[in-house]
LOTI-558600 format. One record per residue (C-alpha): x, y, z; residue in one letter. Coordinates in steps of 0.5 Angstrom, whole numbers, padded with zeros to 4 digits, always signed. Last residue first. Layout:
<nodes>
XYZa ...
</nodes>
This chain:
<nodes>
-0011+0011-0046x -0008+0006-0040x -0002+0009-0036x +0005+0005-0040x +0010+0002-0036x +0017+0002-0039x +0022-0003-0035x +0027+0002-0030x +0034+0002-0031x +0036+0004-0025x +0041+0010-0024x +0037+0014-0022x +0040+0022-0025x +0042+0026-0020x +0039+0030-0013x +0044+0030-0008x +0046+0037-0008x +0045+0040+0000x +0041+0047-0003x +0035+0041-0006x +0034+0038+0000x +0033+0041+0008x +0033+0048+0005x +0029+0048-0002x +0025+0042+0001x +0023+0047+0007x +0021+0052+0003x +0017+0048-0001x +0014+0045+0005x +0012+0053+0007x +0009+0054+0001x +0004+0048+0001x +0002+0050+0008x -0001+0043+0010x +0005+0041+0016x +0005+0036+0020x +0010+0032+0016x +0014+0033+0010x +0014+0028+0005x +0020+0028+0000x +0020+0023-0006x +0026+0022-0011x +0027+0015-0011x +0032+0015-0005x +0027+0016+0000x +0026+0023+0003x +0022+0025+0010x +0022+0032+0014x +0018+0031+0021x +0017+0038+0023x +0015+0039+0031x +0018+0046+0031x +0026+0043+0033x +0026+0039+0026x +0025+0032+0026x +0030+0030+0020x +0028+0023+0016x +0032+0018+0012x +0028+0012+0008x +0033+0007+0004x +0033+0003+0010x +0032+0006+0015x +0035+0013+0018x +0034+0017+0023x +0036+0025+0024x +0033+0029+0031x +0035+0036+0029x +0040+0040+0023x +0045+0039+0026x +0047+0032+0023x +0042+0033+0016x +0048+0034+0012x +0050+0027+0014x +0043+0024+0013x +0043+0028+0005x +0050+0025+0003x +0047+0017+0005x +0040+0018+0002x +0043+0021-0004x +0036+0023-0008x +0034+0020-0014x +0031+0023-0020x +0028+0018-0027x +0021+0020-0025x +0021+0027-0023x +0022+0029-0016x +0015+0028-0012x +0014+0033-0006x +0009+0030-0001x +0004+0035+0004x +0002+0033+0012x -0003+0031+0016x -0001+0023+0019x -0003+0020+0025x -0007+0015+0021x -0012+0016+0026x -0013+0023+0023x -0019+0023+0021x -0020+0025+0014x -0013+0024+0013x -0008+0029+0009x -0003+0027+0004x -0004+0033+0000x +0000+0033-0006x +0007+0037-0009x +0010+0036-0016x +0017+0038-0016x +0023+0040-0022x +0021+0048-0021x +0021+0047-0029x +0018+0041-0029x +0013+0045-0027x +0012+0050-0030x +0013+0046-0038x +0007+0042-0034x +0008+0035-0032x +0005+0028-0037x +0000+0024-0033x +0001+0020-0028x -0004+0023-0023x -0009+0025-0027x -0010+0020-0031x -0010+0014-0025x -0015+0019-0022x -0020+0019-0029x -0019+0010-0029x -0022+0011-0022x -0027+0014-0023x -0029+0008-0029x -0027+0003-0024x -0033+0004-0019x -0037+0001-0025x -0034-0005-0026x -0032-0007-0020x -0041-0005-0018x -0041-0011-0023x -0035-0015-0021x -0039-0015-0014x -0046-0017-0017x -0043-0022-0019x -0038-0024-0013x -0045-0024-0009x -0044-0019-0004x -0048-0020+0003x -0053-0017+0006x -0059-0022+0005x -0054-0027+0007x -0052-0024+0013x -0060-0023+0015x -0060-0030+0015x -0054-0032+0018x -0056-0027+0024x -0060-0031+0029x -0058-0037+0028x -0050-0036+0029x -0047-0039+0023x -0043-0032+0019x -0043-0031+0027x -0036-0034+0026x -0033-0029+0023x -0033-0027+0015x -0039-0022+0014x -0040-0021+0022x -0034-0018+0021x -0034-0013+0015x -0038-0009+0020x -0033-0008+0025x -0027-0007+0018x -0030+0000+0017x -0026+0002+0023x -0018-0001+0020x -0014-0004+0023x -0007-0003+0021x -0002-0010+0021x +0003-0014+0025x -0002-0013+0032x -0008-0015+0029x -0005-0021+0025x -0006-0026+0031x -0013-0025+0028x -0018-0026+0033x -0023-0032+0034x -0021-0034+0041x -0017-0040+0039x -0013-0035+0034x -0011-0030+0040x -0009-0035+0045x -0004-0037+0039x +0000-0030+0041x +0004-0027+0035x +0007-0030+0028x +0014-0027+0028x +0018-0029+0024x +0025-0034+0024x +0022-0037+0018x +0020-0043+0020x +0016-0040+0025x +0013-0036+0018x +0011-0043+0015x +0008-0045+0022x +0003-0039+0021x +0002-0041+0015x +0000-0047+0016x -0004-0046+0022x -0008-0040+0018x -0010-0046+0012x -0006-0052+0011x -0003-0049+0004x -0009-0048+0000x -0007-0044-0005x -0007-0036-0007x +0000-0036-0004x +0004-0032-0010x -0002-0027-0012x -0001-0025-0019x -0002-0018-0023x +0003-0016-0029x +0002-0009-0030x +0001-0005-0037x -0004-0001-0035x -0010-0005-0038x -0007-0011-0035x -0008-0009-0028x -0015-0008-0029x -0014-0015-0033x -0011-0017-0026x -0017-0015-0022x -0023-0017-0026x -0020-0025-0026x -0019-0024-0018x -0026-0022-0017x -0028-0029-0021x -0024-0033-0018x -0026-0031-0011x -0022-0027-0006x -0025-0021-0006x -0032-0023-0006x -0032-0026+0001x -0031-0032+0005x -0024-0034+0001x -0019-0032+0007x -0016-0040+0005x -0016-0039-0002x -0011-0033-0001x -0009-0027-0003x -0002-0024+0000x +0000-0019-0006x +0003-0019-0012x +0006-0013-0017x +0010-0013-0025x +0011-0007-0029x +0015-0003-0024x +0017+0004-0027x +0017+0008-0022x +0011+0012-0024x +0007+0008-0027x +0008+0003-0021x +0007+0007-0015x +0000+0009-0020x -0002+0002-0020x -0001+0001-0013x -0005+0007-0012x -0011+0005-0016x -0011-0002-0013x -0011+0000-0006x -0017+0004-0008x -0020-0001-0011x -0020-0006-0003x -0023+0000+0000x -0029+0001-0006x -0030-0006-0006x -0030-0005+0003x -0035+0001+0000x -0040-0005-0003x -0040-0009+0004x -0045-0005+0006x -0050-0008+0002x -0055-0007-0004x -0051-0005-0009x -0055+0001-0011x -0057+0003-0004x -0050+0002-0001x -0046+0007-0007x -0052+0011-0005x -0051+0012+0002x -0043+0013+0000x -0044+0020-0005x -0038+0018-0006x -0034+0010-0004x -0029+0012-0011x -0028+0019-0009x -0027+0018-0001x -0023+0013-0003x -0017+0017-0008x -0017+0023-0002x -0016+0018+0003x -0010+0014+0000x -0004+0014+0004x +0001+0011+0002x +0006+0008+0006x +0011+0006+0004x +0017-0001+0004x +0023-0002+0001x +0027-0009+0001x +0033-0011-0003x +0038-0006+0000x +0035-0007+0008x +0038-0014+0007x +0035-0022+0007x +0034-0024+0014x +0034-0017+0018x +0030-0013+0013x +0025-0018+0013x +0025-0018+0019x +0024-0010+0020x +0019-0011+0014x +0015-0016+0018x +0014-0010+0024x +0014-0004+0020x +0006-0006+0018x +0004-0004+0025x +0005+0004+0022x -0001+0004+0021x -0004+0003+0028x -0011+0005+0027x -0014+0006+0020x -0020+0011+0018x -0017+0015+0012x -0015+0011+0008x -0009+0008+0010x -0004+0003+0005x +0003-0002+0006x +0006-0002+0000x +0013-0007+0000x +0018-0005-0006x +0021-0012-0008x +0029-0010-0010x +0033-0017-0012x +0027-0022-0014x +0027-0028-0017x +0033-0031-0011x +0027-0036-0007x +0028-0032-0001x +0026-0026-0002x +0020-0028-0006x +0018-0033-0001x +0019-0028+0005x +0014-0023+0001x +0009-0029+0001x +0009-0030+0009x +0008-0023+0010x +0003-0022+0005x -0001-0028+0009x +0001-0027+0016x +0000-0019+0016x +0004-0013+0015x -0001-0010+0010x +0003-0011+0003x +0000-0009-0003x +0007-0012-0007x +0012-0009-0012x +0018-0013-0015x +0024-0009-0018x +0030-0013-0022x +0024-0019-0023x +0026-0025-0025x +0033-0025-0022x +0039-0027-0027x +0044-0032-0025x 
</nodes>
């Protein structure tokens, strides 16, 4: 039997929700490759937590049908959420830069998509969240069409009610995944916290969905900050121009001088470096691949050599991490000097002979005009 989908991708925080959907995926046989992106902005404390979930997932159903990035998108938010006092001013409430967060999620899974060729992507939305804009009907309808004019197909496979977060919650024990300490849902806190980023501009976005929605003394001045679905979909609308110009940008056709040299490069630095990560990325041309399992038995010697999945990374002896996937990214970690990190790609990369052609038959995704 044929699978639905040969590569699936998913915005993926590690959580319950996207957690729960990824395994339905997996296990339900549609999907033979389902790429799991997981995004920082900028101002995100435990990134890497979303590497929990992947890890049994991989365990359950194969490290070869499940891959996993995280994408940094500093530079793509600042832009959509700048000059961010006006941003609030106009829309009237802080809630306009979580519109601006959750948009530059979107923007650069669009742009994972181009430029690897998926033309379908899901994520973990629910009706059950459904306290502010970003779960409504409504918001949801402008989200896939903005997909759609990308050639995208936008779905979300546990929109519906299933026995709320307890349900959820045991659909993943089922499942042989984890869900985190109970005592920490009794107390109004996520057990999603310790699988998942936290992000700091998630503090206010609290008093939004929390219990304290309810409290006397702050139900009204929430309701006269909220963001109603419609005028969310209008500030949407709006943040959408600028980033249609970045998805432009970042996959439009390659220079004769830079194909030529074969590698685009792209500061991957976050603003607050709670991310944990400063460092420059080298993407291959779409179509290229690496031989991940030549490159890490070339690398023996070379310094500290660890391998996940369809991921392996080197840490030098100075304190650099070089990292390299199979569909043709490099990043170079620790590093901001975009000379030096050639120099390192020419070294630790292009000199060990394992760039060829993918072998994948990619489905055509054509950007927006």
């Amino acid at each position: 039997m044929t699978a639905k989908y040969r590569d699936l991708a998913m915005m993926f925080s590690g959580g319950l929700d996207t957690t729960l959907a990824a395994a339905r995926l997996l296990e339900s046989g549609d999907v033979e490759r389902l790429h799991l992106l997981t995004f920082c902005n900028g101002f995100c404390v435990g990134v890497g937590h979303s590497g929990f979930h992947v890890g049994e997932l991989r365990r359950i159903h194969g490290a070869d049908r499940v891959l996993h990035e995280i994408i940094y998108v500093t530079e793509i938010f600042e832009e959509l959420r700048s000059p961010v006092l006006d941003l609030v001013r106009k829309w009237g409430s802080t809630l306009a830069v979580d519109l601006c967060c959750r948009l530059s999620f979107e923007t650069a899974a669009i742009i994972y998509c181009i430029n690897n060729g998926i033309a379908d992507l899901c994520d973990g939305t629910n009706i059950d969240q459904g306290r502010l804009f970003l779960e409504k009907p409504e918001y949801l309808r402008v989200s896939r069409e903005y997909f759609a004019e990308h050639g995208i197909h936008y779905f979300s496979p546990v929109y519906g009610r299933e026995g709320g977060r307890k349900g959820r919650m045991d659909a993943l024990k089922q499942r042989g995944l984890s869900v985190g300490p109970r005592f920490l849902e009794k107390v109004n806190i996520t057990s999603s916290i310790l699988y998942q980023p936290f992000c700091l501009f998630a503090i206010h976005t609290f008093f939004f969905t929390s219990f304290l929605r309810d409290a006397p003394l702050l139900k009204h001045v929430i309701a006269r900050y909220n963001l109603p679905v419609e005028t969310a979909v209008a500030a949407r609308l709006d943040r959408q121009q600028v980033a249609r110009r970045i998805i432009a940008q970042r996959t439009a056709a390659w220079t004769p001088e830079e194909a030529a040299a074969g590698v685009r490069i792209d500061d991957k630095v976050c603003t607050t470096r709670l991310c944990g990560l400063n460092g420059v990325e080298v993407a291959l041309p779409r179509g290229v691949g690496i031989d991940i399992g030549k490159l890490e038995q070339a690398w023996v010697g070379e310094g500290r050599v660890s391998r996940e999945g369809d991921t392996v990374r080197l840490r030098t002896g100075d304190g650099v991490e070089v990292q390299a996937t199979a569909r043709g990214r490099v990043l170079v970690n620790g590093l901001k000097d975009r000379g030096r990190v050639l120099d390192l790609y020419r070294r630790y990369v292009a000199s060990n002979d394992v760039l060829s052609a993918s072998q994948d038959s990619l489905p055509e995704v054509q950007p927006a005009q």
